[in-house]
N, C-alpha and C positions, 0 to 999 in steps of 0.2 A: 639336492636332488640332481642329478645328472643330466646334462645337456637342456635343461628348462630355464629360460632367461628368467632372472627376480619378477621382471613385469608379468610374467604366466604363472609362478609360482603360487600365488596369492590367488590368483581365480582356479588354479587348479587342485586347493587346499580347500576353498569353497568349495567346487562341484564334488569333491571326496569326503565332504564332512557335513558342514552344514543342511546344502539344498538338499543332501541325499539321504539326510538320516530321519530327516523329521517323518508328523503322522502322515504328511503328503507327499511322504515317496513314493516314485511311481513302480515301485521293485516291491513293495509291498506283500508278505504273500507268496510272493514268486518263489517255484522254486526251479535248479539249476542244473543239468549235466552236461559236463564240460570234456568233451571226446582230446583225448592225449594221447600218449603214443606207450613203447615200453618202459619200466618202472628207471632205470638206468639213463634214459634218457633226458634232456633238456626240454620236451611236450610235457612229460610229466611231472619235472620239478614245476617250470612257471607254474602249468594248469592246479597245481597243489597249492603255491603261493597266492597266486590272481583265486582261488575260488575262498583262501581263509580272509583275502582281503575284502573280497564282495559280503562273504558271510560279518564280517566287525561293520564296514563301512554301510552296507546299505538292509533295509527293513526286508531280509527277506523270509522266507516261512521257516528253513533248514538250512543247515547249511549244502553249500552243494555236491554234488555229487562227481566226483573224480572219476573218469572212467578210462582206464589203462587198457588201451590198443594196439592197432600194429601199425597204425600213424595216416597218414594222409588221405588214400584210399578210402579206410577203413572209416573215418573220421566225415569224409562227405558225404558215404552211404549212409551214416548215422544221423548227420542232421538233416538229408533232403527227404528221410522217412520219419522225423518227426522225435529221433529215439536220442538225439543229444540238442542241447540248445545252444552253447558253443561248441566251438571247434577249432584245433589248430589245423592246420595245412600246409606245403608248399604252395605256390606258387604254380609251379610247373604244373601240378597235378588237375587244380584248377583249371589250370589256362586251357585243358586239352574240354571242359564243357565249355568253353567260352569261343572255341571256333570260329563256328559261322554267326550265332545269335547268343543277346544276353538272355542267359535263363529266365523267367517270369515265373511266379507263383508266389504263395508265401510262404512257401520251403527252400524256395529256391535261393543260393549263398550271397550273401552281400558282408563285405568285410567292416570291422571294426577298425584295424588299424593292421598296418608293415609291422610287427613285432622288432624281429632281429632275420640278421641273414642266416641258412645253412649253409655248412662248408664240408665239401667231398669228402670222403675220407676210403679212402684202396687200403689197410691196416693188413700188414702179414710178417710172421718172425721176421727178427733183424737179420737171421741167419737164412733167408728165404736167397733165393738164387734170383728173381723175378725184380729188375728196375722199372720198367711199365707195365700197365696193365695189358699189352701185349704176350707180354712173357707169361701170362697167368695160363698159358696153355696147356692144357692135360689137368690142370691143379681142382682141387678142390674147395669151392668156392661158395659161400652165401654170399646171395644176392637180395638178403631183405627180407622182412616177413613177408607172409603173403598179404594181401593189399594195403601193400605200406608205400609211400613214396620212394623210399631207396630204391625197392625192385626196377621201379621205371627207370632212375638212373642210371640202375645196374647195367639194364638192357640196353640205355643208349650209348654207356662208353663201352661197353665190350660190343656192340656194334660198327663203332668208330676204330675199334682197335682191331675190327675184322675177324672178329672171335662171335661165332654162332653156338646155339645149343649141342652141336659134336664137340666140339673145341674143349669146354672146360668140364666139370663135373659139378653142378649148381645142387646146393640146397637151401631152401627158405628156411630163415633163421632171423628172428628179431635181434635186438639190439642186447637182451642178457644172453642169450644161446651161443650166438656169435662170438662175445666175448669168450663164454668156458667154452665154447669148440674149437677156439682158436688156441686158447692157451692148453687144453686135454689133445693139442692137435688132432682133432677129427676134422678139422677143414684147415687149409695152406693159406687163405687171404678172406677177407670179407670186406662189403661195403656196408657203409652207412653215412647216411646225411644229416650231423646234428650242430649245434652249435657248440662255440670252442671255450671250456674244452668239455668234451662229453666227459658225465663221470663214467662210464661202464668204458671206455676206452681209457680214461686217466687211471683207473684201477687196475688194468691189463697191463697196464706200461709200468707201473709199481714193483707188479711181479713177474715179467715176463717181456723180455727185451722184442719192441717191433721197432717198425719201419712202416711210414707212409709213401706208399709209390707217388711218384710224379706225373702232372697230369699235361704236364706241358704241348706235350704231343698230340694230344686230343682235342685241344681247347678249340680250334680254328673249326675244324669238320661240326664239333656238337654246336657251337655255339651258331653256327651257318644254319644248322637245322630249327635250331631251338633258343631265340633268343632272347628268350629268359632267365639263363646262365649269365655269367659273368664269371673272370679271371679274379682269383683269391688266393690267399697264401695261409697258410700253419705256420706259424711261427715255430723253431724249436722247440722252443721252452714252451709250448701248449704239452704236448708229451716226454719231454726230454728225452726228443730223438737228437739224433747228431744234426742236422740240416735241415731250414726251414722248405717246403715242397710247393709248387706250384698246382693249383687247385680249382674247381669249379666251386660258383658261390650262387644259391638260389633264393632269392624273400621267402620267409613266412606269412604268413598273414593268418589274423585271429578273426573267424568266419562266425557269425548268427543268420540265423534264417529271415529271411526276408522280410517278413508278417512279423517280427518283434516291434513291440510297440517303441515308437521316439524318444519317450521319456527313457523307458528302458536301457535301450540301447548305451545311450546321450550317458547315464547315470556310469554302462558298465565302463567306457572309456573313460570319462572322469574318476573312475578308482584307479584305473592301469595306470595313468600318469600320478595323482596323488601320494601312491603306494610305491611307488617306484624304486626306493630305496630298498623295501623287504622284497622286491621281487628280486634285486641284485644278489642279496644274501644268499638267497635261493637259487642262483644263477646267474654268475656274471655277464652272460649272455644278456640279459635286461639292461645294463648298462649300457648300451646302444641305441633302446628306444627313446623316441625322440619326435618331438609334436609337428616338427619342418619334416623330418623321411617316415614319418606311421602314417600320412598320406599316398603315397607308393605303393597302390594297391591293386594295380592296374594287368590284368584286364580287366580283375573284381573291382562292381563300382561298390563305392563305401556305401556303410547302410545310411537312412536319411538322419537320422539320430546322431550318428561320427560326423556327419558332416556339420550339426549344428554344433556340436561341440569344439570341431575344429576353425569355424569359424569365429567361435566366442574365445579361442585361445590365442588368435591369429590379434585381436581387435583388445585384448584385455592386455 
């Protein structure tokens, strides 16, 4: 299992099997919807892998229920109105309810763990004239589904890069749209913030030669406003472009509502780590979670249930 010292292994193969499956699971009954993002994306492989591994590992009524959205946005509307019980997120999107006060209710978002990080991605022909997102002027451009977390992205590096709503030609496009409008060229460049590598972008670069702009230019202005970014990089070999590109890098974080009972909770992060292996299968992107950095969840405080878990992981 990836990044889990032997000493944790063992207590983390208990809390995914044992304590979780008998008649005194506290998941018992429970049943599950788990807000993810477009089908192409990396929200929606994990959330597909994490919801077959809850449904084997622990006593629950059904299995749960996958629910394919337009990512981040979309995803904390869903569970602060009761309509999903997990949730993937950035980060960023988060942080903008965590302002002045920590939300209170028991709807209100408390994280499970740092999953993995996202990584920017400006994707347009290889044959595009545009080296920063600068040059994306006049062009035709998605900027994200509508309440997805890319769009907020969108908006702060083409802010950074001095490009307002006259400057480009924007349409809201998820993460499959984007792909065929890019490569049917009805749009010049799109964003997205997935982990590496996306498949709807590793399938585009299959058949249809791009280029990730660099973001090097931008990093210093966004990161001053919003520091919740960090500097990241694409490796070539993520798309078998010619040169690796200099990137912004955001946490995810796996969000349940507040009011989820301890046991619960405590049970769902004991599968994530347990499972970890088939969550890789599913996405190499899990290859990075990790019981030292899936604390990292800051502004969001963990729910009280991750924190007993991670203190029994920390001590075992």
């Amino acid at each position: 299992m990836p990044h889990v010292p032997l000493s944790r292994r063992a207590l983390l193969g208990v809390l995914g099997a044992g304590l979780l499956a008998g008649c005194a699971s506290p998941s018992a009954g429970t049943r599950l919807r788990v807000a993810t993002g477009g089908t192409r994306g990396v929200y929606f492989a994990l959330g597909t892998a994490l919801a077959q591994a809850w449904h084997e590992r622990l006593d629950l009524a059904t299995a749960p229920e996958v629910l394919a959205t337009a990512g981040s946005v979309a995803n904390l509307g869903l569970l602060s109105s009761g309509a999903a019980d997990v949730a993937f997120s950035q980060v960023d999107t988060v942080a903008e309810r965590f302002d002045a006060t920590v939300p209170t209710g028991p709807l209100a978002p408390r994280a499970l763990a740092r999953i993995y990080d996202d990584v920017v991605h400006v994707v347009v022909p290889a044959a595009s004239p545009a080296t920063t997102v600068a040059g994306l002027r006049g062009a035709r451009v998605s900027v994200g589904a509508e309440n997805s977390g890319v769009t907020m992205i969108a908006r702060r590096l083409l802010d950074a890069a001095g490009l307002g709503p006259p400057d480009i030609r924007p349409v809201q496009l998820g993460i499959n749209e984007s792909v065929a409008a890019l490569r049917e060229g009805v749009v010049d460049a799109f964003f997205w913030s997935g982990g590496l590598p996306t498949a709807g972008v590793r399938e585009l670069a299959q058949t249809t030669p791009i280029r990730l702009l660099d973001l090097e230019d931008l990093l210093d202005a966004v990161q001053a406003r919003f520091p919740e970014y960090s500097p990241g990089t694409v490796p070539a070999g993520a798309y078998d472009t010619a040169e690796p590109v200099t990137t912004l890098v955001v946490r995810n974080v796996l969000l349940v509502p507040a009011g989820m009972p301890d046991d619960l909770a405590e049970a769902l992060v004991g599968t994530l780590f347990s499972d970890q292996a088939s969550l890789a299968r599913a996405s190499a992107a899990a290859l990075t979670i990790d019981t030292r950095s899936a604390i990292g969840t800051q502004p969001v405080p963990l729910h009280p249930g991750a924190e007993r878990f991670y203190r029994a992981a920390k001590t075992g």
